[in-house]
VOFI-593666 format. One record per residue (C-alpha): x, y, z; residue in three letters; chain. Coordinates in nm, 4 decimals. Each point is the difference from the previous one (the first is absolute). Example, Ala and Ser with C-alpha at 12.3 -4.5 7.8 and 13.67 -1.06 7.14 Angstrom:
REM VOFI-593666
{{1.2300, -0.4500, 0.7800}, ALA, A}
{{0.1370, 0.3440, -0.0660}, SER, A}
***
This chain:
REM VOFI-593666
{{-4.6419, -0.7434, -6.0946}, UNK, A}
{{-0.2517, 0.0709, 0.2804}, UNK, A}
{{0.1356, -0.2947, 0.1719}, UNK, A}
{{0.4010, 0.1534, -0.0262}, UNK, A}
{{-0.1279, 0.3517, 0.1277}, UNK, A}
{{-0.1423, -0.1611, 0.3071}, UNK, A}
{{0.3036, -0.2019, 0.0870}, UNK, A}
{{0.2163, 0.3246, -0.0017}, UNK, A}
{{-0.2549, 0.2047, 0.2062}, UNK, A}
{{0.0341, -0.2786, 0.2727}, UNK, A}
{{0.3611, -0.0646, -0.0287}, UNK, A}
{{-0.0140, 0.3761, 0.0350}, UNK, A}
{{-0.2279, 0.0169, 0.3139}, UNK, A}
{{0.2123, -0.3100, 0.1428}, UNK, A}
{{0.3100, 0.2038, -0.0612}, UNK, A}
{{-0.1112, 0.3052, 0.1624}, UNK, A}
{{-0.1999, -0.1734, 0.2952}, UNK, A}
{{0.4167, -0.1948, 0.0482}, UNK, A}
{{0.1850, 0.3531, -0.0121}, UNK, A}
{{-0.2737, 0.1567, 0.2525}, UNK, A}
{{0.0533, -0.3343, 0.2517}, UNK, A}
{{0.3920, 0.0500, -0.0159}, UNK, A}
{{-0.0414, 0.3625, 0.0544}, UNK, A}
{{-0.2115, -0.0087, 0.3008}, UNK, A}
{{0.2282, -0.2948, 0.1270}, UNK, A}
{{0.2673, 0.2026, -0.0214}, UNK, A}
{{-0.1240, 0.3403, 0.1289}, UNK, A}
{{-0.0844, -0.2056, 0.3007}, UNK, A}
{{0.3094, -0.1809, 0.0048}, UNK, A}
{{0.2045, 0.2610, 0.0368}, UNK, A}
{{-0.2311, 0.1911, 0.2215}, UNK, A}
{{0.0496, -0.3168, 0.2277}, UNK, A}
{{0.3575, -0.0024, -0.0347}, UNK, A}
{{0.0983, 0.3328, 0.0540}, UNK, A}
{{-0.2251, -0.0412, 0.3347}, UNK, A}
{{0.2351, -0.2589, 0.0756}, UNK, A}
{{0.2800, 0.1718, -0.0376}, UNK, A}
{{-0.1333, 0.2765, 0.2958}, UNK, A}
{{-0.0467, -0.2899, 0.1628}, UNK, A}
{{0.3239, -0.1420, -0.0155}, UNK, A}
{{0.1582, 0.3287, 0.0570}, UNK, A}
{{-0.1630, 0.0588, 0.3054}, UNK, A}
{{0.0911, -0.3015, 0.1296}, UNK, A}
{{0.3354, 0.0151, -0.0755}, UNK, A}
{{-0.0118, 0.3716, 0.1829}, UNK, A}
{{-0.0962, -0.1398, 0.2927}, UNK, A}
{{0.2480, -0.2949, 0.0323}, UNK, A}
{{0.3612, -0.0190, 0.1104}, UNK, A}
{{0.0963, -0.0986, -0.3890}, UNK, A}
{{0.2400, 0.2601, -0.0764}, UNK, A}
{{-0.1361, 0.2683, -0.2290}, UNK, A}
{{0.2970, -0.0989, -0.2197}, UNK, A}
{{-0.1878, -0.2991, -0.0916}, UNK, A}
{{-0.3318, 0.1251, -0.1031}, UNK, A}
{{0.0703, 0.0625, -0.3355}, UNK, A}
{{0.1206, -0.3217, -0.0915}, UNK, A}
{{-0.3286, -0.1725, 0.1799}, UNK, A}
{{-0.2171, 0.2753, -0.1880}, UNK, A}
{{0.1598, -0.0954, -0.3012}, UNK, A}
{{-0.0532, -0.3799, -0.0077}, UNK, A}
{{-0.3571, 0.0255, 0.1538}, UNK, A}
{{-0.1063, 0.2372, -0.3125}, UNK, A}
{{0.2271, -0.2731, -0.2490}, UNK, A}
{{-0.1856, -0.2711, 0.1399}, UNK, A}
{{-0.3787, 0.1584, 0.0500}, UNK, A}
{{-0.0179, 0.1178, -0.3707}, UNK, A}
{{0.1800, -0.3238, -0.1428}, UNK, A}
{{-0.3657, -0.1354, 0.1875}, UNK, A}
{{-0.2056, 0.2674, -0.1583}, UNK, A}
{{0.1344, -0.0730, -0.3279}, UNK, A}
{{-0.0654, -0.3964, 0.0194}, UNK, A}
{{-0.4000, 0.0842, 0.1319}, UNK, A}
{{-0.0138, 0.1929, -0.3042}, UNK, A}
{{0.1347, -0.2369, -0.2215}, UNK, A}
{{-0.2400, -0.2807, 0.1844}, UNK, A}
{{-0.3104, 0.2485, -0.0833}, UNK, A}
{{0.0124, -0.0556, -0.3580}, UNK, A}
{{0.0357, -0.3508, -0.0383}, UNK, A}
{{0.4150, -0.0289, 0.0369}, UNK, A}
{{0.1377, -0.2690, 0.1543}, UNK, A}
{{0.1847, 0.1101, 0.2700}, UNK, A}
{{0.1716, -0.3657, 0.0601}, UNK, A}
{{0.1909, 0.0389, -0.3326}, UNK, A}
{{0.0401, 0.3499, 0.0656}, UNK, A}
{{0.1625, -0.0999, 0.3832}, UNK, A}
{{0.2327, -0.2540, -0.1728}, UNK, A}
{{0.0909, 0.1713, -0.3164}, UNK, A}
{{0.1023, 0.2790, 0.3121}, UNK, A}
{{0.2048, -0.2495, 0.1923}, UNK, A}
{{0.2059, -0.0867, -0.3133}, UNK, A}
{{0.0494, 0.3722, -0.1088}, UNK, A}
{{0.0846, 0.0634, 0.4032}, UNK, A}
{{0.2545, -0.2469, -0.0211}, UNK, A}
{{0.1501, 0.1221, -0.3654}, UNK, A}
{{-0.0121, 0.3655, 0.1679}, UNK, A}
{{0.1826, -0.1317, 0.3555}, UNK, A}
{{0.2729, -0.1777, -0.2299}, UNK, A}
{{0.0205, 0.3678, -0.1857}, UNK, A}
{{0.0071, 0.2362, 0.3011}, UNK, A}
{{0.2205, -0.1980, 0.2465}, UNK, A}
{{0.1390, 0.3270, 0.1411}, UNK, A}
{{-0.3530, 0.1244, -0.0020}, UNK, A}
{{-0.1371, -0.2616, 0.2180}, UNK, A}
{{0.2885, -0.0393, 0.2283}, UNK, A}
{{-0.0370, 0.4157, 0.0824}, UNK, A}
{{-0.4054, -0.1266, 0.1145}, UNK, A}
{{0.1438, -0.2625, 0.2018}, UNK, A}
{{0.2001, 0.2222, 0.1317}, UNK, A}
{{-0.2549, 0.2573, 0.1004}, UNK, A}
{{-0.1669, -0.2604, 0.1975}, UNK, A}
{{0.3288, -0.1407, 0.1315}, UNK, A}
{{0.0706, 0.3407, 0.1246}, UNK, A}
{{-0.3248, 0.0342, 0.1396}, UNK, A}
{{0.0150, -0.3075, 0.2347}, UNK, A}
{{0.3274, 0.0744, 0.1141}, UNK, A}
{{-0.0088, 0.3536, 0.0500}, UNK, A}
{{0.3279, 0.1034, 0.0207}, UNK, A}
{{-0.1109, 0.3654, -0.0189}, UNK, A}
{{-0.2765, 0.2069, 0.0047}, UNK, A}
{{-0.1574, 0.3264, -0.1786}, UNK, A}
{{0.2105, 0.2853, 0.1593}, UNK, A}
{{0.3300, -0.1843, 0.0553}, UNK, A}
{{0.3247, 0.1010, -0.0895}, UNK, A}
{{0.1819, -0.3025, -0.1594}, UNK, A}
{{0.3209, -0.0865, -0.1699}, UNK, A}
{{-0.0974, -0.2625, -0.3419}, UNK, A}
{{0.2253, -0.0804, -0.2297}, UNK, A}
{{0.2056, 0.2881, 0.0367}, UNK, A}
{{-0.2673, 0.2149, -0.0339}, UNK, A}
{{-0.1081, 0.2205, 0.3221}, UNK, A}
{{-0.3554, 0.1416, 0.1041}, UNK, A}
{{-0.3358, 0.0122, 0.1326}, UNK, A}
{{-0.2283, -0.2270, -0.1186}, UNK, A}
{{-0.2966, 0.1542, -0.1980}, UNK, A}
{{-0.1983, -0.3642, -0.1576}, UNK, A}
{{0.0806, -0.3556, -0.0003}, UNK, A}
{{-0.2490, -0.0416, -0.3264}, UNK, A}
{{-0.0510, -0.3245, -0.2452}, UNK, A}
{{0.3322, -0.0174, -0.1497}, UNK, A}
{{0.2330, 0.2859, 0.1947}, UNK, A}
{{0.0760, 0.1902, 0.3042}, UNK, A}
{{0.0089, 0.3189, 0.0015}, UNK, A}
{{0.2877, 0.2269, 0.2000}, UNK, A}
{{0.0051, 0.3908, 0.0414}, UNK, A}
{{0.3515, 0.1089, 0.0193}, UNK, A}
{{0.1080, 0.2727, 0.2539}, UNK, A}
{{0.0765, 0.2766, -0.3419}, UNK, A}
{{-0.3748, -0.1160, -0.0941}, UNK, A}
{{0.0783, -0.2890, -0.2948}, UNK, A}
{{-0.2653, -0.2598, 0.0088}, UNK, A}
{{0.2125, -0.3487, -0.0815}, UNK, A}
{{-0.2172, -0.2946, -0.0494}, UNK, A}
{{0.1627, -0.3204, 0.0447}, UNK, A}
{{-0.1568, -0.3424, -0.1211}, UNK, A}
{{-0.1183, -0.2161, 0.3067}, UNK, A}
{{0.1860, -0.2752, -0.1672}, UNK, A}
{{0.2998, 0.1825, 0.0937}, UNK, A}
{{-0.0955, 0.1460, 0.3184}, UNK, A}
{{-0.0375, -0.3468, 0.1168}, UNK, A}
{{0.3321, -0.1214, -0.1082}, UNK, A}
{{0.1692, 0.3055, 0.1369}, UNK, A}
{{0.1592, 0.0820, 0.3163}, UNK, A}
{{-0.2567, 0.2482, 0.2175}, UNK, A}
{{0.0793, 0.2313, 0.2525}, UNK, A}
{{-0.2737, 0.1700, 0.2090}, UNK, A}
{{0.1417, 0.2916, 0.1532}, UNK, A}
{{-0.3902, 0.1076, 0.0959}, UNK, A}
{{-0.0863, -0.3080, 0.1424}, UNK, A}
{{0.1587, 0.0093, 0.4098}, UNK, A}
{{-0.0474, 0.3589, -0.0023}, UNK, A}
{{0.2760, 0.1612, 0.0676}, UNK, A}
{{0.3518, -0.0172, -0.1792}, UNK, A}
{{0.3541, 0.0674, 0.0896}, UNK, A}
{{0.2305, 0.2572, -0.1639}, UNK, A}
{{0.3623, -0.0527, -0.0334}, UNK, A}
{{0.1876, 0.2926, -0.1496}, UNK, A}
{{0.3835, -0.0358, -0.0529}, UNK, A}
{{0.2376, 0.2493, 0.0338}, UNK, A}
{{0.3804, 0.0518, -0.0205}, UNK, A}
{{0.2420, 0.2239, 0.2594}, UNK, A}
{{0.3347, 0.1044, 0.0195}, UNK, A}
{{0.2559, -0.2077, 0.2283}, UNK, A}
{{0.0547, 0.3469, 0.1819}, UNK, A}
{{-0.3342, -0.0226, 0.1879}, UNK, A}
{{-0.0719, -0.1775, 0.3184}, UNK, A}
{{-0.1477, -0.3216, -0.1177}, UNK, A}
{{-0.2802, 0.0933, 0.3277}, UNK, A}
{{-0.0289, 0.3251, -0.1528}, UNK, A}
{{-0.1074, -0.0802, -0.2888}, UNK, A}
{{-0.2590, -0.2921, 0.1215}, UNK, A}
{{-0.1864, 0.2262, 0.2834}, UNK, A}
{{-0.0147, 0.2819, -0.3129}, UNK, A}
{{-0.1644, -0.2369, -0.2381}, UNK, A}
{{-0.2439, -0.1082, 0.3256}, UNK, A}
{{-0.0472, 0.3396, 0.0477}, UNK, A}
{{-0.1071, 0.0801, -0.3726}, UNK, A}
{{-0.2280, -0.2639, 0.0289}, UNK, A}
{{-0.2244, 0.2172, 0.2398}, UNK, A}
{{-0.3226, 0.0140, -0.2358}, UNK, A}
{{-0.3890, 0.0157, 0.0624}, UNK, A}
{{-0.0042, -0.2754, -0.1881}, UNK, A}
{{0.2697, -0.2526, 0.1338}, UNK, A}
{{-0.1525, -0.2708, 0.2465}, UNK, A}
{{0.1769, -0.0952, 0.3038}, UNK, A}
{{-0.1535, -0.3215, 0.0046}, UNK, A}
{{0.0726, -0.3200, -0.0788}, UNK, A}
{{0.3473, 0.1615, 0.0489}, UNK, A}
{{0.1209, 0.3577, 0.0504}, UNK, A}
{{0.2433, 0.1602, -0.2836}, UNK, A}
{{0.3296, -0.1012, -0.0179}, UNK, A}
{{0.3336, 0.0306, -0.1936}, UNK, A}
{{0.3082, -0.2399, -0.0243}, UNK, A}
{{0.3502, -0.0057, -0.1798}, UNK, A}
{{-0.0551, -0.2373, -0.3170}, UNK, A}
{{0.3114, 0.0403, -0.1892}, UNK, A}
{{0.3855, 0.0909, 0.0483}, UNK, A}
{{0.0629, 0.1525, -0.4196}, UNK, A}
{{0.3345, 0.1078, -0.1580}, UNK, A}
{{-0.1171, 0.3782, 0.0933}, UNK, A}
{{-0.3186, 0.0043, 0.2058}, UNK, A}
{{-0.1805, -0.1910, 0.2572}, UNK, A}
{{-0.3157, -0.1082, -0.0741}, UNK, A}
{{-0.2688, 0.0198, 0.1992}, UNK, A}
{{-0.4079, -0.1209, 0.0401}, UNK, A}
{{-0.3006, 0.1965, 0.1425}, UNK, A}
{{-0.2998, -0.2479, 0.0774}, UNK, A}
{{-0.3206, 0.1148, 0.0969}, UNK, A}
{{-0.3851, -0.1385, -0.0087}, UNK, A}
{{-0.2717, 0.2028, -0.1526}, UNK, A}
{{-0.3475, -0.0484, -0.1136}, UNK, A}
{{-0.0502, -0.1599, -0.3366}, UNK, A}
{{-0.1956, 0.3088, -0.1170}, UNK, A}
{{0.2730, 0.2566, 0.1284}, UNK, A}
{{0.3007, -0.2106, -0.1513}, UNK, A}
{{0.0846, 0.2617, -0.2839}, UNK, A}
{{-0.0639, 0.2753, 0.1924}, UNK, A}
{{0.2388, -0.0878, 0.3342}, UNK, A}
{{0.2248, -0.1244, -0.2657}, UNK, A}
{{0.0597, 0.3048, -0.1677}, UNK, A}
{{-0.0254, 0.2079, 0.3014}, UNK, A}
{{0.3102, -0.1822, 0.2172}, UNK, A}
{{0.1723, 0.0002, -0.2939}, UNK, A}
{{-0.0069, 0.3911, -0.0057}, UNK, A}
{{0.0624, 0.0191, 0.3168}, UNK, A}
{{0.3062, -0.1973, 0.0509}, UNK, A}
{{0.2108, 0.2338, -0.2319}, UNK, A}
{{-0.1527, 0.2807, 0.2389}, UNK, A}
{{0.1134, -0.1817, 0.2886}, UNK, A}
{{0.3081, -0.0471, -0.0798}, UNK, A}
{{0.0812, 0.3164, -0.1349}, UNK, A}
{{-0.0727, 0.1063, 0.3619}, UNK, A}
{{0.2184, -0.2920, 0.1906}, UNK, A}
{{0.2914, 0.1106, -0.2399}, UNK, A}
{{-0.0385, -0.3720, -0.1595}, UNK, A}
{{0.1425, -0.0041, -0.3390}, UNK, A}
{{-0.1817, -0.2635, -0.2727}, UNK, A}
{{0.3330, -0.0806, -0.1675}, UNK, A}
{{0.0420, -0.1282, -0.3684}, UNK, A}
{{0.2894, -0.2393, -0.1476}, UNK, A}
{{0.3299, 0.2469, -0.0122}, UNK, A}
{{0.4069, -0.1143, -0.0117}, UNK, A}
{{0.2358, 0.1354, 0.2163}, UNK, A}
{{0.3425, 0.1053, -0.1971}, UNK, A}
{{0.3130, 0.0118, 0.2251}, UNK, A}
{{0.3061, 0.1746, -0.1745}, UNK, A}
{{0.3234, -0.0909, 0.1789}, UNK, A}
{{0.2440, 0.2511, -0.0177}, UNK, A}
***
């Protein structure tokens, strides 16, 4: 009986003595690894790596530092950490075969990353979708629309899609088309769509504005106003000229016609 009592006050002691040694490991574990992560951050601040892609290195530096932690924990009470490593590499490959679209989204990320096709702050086109980008993270990128929607789109996709940087040269060129009556002077109607284009925020470099007959239609002539702007001011001069060409030509007596049939009675 004595001898019983005494095995359960050391397999008690042992116990306790185990659940202390995993509990200071871990405290200072993750005392470690959170210092890592300032680390990391830092170092990521002061790099040219986009700030787009410090999530998704945040992300797999904590995956991977704790995955550690856990197998020095598992090491400190006798586990073997071999069987533990290859039991992990057979679940890893049972969970890759599982989350295909999972995996390709991280290889994306990283794809993404080395070819940097945009940056944090751009305004892109991807897969129909248009805005800034916000986050390229772990498995999506993230895009603020211009009515404030946040879209996130899997990397796997982003990769696969078409992208268009409008952010990237910066500066961008409007086109806005417009229709006119037959009755007005074709050069009339080109120097008052230059003329509308007289903004604060139209460039006159690489090229000043311009405007040129497009289209000969059943009813109207069409014309196009092309101008060059600064990525940033696109919606803005956009909107503006646009306002301003119906003033405009209000004033030149130029007429926007509209599809309309002429009826001749013979008498």
């Amino acid at each position: 009986m004595d001898t019983i009592e005494m095995w359960f006050q050391s397999q008690g002691l042992n116990l306790l003595s185990t659940i202390f040694r995993l509990v200071i490991i871990a405290a200072i574990g993750i005392l470690l690894i959170r210092l890592a992560q300032k680390l990391v951050r830092k170092v990521l601040e002061k790099s040219k790596l986009e700030k787009a892609a410090h999530s998704l290195i945040l992300t797999l530096t904590s995956t991977l530092l704790y995955v550690l932690l856990g197998l020095i924990m598992a090491s400190s009470i006798g586990i073997d950490v071999t069987g533990i490593v290859a039991l992990a590499s057979v679940a890893t490959l049972a969970v890759s075969l599982a989350l295909q679209n999972m995996l390709a989204n991280v290889i994306g990320g990283f794809t993404l990353l080395y070819t940097h096709p945009f940056g944090s702050g751009d305004f892109v086109e991807i897969a129909g979708q248009s805005g800034t980008v916000q986050e390229v993270g772990i498995a999506y990128t993230k895009l603020l629309t211009p009515d404030n929607k946040l879209v996130s789109i899997p990397n796997s996709a982003v990769v696969g899609a078409q992208i268009v940087n409008y952010t990237v040269t910066g500066i961008r060129r409007v086109e806005i088309a417009v229709s006119a009556s037959y009755d007005a002077p074709a050069q009339l109607v080109i120097d008052t769509l230059v003329g509308a284009a007289d903004e604060p925020t139209v460039l006159t470099e690489p090229e000043k504005p311009y405007a040129v007959l497009t289209t000969y239609g059943e009813s109207t002539i069409g014309y196009a106003l092309r101008f060059w702007v600064k990525g940033d001011d696109y919606w803005n001069a956009l909107f503006a000229v646009n306002q301003k060409i119906k003033t405009e030509f209000d004033a030149h007596g130029v007429q926007m016609s509209y599809p309309h049939l002429n009826v001749h009675l013979d008498k």
